[in-house]
C-alpha positions, -999 to +999 in steps of 0.1 A: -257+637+111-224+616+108-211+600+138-169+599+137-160+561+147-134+564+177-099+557+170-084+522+168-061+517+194-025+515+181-012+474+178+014+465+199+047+465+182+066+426+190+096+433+208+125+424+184+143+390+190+176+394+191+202+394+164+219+367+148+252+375+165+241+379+197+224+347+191+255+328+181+268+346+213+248+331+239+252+295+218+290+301+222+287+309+256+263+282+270+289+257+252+319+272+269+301+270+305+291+230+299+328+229+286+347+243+316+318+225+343+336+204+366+315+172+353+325+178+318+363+177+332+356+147+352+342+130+319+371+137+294+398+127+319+378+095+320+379+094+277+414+102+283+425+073+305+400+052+286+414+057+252+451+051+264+436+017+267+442+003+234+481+016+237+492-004+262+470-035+252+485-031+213+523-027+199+528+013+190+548+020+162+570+046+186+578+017+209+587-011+187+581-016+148+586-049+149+561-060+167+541-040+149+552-059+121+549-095+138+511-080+149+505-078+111+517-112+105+501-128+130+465-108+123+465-100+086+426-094+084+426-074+117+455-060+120+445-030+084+415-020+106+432-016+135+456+006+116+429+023+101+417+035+134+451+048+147+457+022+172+491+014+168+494+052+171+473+058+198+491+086+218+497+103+186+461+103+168+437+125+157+406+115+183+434+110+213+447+147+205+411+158+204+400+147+242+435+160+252+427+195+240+393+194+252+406+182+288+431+210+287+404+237+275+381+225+299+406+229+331+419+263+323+381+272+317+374+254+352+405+261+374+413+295+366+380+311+381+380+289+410+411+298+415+403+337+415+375+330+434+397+309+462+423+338+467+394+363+471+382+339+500+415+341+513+414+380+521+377+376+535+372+376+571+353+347+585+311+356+581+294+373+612+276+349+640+244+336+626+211+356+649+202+322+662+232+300+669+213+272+688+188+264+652+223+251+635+230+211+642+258+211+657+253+237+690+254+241+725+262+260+754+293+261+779+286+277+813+319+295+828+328+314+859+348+340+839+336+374+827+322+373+791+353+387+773+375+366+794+359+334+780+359+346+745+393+352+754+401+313+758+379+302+734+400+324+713+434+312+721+423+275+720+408+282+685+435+299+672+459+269+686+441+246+666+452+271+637+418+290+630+410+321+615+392+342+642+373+375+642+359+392+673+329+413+673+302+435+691+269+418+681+237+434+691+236+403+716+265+402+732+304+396+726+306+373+698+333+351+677+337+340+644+363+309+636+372+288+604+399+268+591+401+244+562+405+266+531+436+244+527+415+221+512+403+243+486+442+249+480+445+212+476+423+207+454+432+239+431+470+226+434+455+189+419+439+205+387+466+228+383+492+200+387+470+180+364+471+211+337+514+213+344+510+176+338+496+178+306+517+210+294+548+187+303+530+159+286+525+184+250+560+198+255+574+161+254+554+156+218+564+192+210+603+194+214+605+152+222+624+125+194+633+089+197+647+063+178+654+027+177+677+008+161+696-024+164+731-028+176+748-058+171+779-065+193+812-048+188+790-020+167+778+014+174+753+045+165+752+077+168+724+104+176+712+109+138+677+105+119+696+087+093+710+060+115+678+048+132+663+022+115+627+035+127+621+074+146+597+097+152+602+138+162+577+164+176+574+195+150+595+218+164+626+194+164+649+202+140+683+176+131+706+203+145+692+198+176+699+164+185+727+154+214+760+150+204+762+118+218+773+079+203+766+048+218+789+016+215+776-021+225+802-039+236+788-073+252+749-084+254+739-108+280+705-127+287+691-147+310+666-173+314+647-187+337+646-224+342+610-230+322+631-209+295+617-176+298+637-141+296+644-137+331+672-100+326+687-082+296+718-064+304+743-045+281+777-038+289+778+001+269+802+028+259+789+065+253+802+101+251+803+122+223+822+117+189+854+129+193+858+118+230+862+083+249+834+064+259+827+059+291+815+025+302+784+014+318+756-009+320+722-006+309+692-031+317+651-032+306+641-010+336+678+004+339+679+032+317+714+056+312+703+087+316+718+115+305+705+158+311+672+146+293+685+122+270+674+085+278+688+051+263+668+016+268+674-018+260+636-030+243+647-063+233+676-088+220+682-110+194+710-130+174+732-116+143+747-146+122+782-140+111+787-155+074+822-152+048+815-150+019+846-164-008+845-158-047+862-174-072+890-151-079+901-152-041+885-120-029+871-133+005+844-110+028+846-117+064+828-108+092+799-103+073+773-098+106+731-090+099+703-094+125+677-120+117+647-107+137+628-130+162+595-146+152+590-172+180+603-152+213+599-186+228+626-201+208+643-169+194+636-185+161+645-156+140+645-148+101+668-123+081+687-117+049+723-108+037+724-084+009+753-082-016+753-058-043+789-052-051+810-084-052+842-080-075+846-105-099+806-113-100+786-097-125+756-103-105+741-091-075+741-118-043+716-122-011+710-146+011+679-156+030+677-175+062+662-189+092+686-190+123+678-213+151+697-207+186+696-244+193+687-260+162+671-292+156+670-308+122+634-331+117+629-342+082+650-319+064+633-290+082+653-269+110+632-256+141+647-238+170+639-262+206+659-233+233+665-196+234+700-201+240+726-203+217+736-236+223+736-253+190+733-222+165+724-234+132+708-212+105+690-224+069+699-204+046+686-200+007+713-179-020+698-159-050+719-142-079+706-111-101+693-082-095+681-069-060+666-036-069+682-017-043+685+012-069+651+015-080+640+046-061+617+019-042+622+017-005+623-021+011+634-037+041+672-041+053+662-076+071+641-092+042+641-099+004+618-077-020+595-106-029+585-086-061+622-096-073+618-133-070+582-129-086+596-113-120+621-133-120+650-108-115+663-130-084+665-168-086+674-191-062+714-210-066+718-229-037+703-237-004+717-256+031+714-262+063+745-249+080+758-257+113+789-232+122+817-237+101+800-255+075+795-239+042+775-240+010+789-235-025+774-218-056+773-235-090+793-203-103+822-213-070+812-189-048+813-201-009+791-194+019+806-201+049+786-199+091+816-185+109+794-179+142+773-160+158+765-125+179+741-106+199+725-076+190+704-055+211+676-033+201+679+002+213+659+030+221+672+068+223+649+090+239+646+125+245+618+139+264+623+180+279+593+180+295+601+146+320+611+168+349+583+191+344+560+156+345+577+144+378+575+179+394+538+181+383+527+147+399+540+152+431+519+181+436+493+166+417+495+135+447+500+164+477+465+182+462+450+152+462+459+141+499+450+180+510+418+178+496+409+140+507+426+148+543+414+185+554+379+197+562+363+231+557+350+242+592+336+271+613+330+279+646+308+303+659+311+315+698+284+340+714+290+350+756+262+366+771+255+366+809+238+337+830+201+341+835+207+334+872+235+362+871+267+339+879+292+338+852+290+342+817+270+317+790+289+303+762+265+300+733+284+275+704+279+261+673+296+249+641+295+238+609+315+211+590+319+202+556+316+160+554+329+137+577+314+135+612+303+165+623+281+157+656+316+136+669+336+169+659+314+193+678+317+170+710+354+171+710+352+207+705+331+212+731+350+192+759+383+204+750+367+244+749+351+237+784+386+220+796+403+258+783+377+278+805+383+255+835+420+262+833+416+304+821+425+323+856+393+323+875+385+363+872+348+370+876+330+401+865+329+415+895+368+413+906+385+443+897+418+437+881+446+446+903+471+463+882+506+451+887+527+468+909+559+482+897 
């Protein structure tokens, strides 16, 4: 006799995991929610600020090139890494453009719920009186003469004076009132991240649709509003050379001052500007003294001196007013360096340039000349001639204020002649050629600007400051009121309490109270049990 062996009970099948995109889903989504958390925000806008550090503590390439280049001069080790790194172009990096996307991401992701959320609050009656009113910390009770709905009546008016939102109700226990005020606060703080993201949408439309240029002007010269006449530039990539101003600047006088230990104490220039083909209208323009023109912006960074040289060949062809800028090394002293370029002289087959070291008050030790005041009172400039070939046509850019040192090394420049010149005084050539200091001039360095999103930026952080008092200034608060009749059967009992988001809420409550008791005393003194006289016509 066989015995059949029961049945094995059927294994549990494992509940399958979920799929690989669902997966990368959840991943994507946990990210985004640690993203757009109000820490995360708090964080990046701290990276932000902290990483605009090294661009006001370093010369950027967008502000002034040469300090940039004196920074490499004075540095030569450091200076490569630094570059390296992006920090004379910190607001226009790689890992400054990265927290700035993230900051923006992260608002939108944090602001725009909050604010759905806020105006949803908006439309929502204040919540119904909590059962037990006298368990919240901040309650108490207010004994009046008047009927019950006669004191909910002043409680309501002196609420709604101090501009709450109030709801009456039926409760199960009585007459009852809900009050609250303070979603202002909320607003405030909605209006500071949302100025903050306007803020930094001006900011990327500035980058976007921005350009500036610098260039030096020397006096009696001019520019106009063109890539090609700036000696450095830089354009956001959706500005095209078509859309630049029509508009020309002319310097006419540059003056400095200087305190008595010698320092810069004001840089003015004395300005003409309009466009092409129309007069120039005069004005003057200082460092913090902008003109300012629908958007378009022109500053005075800096000054410096451009000597004036004539230059006199053999067969009586004579070049005057030959001006360059030497740029400053020593801003103590202006000491400044430069050169004269000469590619076409008639009568010379080869190529002339001069190389010098102006001093604004010069001083002659041993053969050397040094510069001992800013001023120009004693201009002297040390200059060093070379003949051949300067390479300008090579294909290979170079400086317009140095020598290609390349062309000395191989030989293809050699020094003819060398002096120190006071003005006036002139050096001559072995082949006759004459060198002559006739003077002197200013120059100033200018910067054209043009930022669309400025007014957008101004707009956004004055709102951004009126958020910020709102939500530093206003409280979120609510007031509950409950009027039931006296145990003893006289008058009605005013049950109260309230609740306060930070500051002093027990201080808060006390006012309340006096000034609600104050409003009963001075409500019309109608009991329950006076019938109201109707008025008579």
């Amino acid at each position: 006799m066989s015995v059949e062996a029961p049945p094995r009970p059927a294994r549990p099948v494992p509940p399958a995991g979920p799929s690989a995109g669902r997966r990368v889903g959840g991943l994507l989504l946990r990210w985004w929610r640690r993203l757009t958390a109000m820490r995360t925000a708090i964080v990046l806008l701290f990276l932000l600020a902290l990483a605009a550090v090294p661009g006001s503590l370093l010369p950027q390439r967008s502000l002034s090139q040469n300090n940039v280049n004196q920074y490499f001069a004075d540095h030569p080790d450091l200076a490569p890494v630094l570059d390296r790194l992006y920090l004379f172009d910190v607001f226009s990096s790689p890992w400054f453009a990265a927290v700035y996307l993230l900051l923006f991401l992260s608002l939108i992701g944090c602001v725009i719920p909050r604010a759905l959320e806020h105006a949803r609050a908006l439309r929502t009656p204040p919540p119904p009186v909590p059962r037990n009113l006298l368990r919240l910390p901040d309650s108490g009770e207010l004994r009046s003469p008047l009927e019950e709905l006669a004191a909910l009546d002043a409680v309501e008016e002196e609420l709604r004076v101090r501009r709450y939102r109030v709801v009456r109700r039926d409760g199960a226990r009585g007459p009852e009132l809900s009050a609250e005020k303070g979603h202002l606060k909320e607003t405030g703080n909605l209006v500071f991240h949302l100025s903050l993201l306007a803020l930094l949408l001006g900011l990327a439309g500035g980058k976007l649709w921005g350009y500036e240029g610098s260039i030096l002007v020397t006096e009696g010269q001019g520019f106009c509003n063109s890539f090609q006449q700036y000696d450095t530039y830089s354009s956001g990539p959706l500005v095209d050379s078509g859309d630049l101003s029509a508009l020309c600047v002319d310097l006419e006088q540059f003056r400095a001052e200087y305190e008595e230990n010698l320092t810069a104490a004001s840089f003015t220039a004395d300005i003409r500007y309009g466009e092409p083909s129309a007069e120039g209208r005069p004005t003057t323009i200082g460092v913090n003294d902008p003109l300012r023109i629908d958007g378009d912006r022109v500053y005075v960074t800096g000054h410096g001196f451009s000597p004036t040289f004539t230059v006199s060949v053999p067969d009586g062809t004579t070049f005057s007013d030959l001006t360059v800028p030497f740029l400053p090394t020593d801003p103590t002293s202006m000491a400044s360096e430069g050169a004269l370029k000469l590619p076409d002289i008639p009568g010379r087959e080869e190529q002339l340039a001069l190389e010098g070291f102006f001093a604004p008050t010069g001083l002659v030790q041993g053969g050397v000349l040094t510069s001992v005041d800013p001023r120009p009172l004693a201009p002297q400039v040390a200059v060093v001639a070379y003949s051949g070939y300067l390479g300008l046509d090579s294909g290979l850019p170079q400086s317009v204020y140095s020598l290609d040192a390349s062309q000395i090394e191989r030989g293809r420049l050699s020094e003819v002649g060398s002096a120190n010149l006071s003005v006036g005084e002139s050096l001559d050539l072995p082949d006759g050629t004459r060198i002559t200091f006739s003077g002197v001039k200013e120059f100033a360095a200018l910067q054209f600007s043009h930022d669309p999103g400025q007014i957008w930026v101004l707009g956004s952080a004055i709102t951004l400051l009126a958020g910020l008092l709102g939500m530093l200034l206003l409280r979120r608060e609510r007031v509950f009121a409950r009027a039931g009749p006296a145990r003893d059967g006289g008058g009605t009992v005013l049950t109260l309490a309230s609740l306060t988001r930070g500051g002093e809420n027990g201080s808060r409550f006390a006012t309340l109270s006096d000034d609600l008791r104050d409003a009963l005393s001075a409500a019309p003194a109608r009991t329950a049990f006076e019938p109201e006289v109707p008025p008579r016509d």
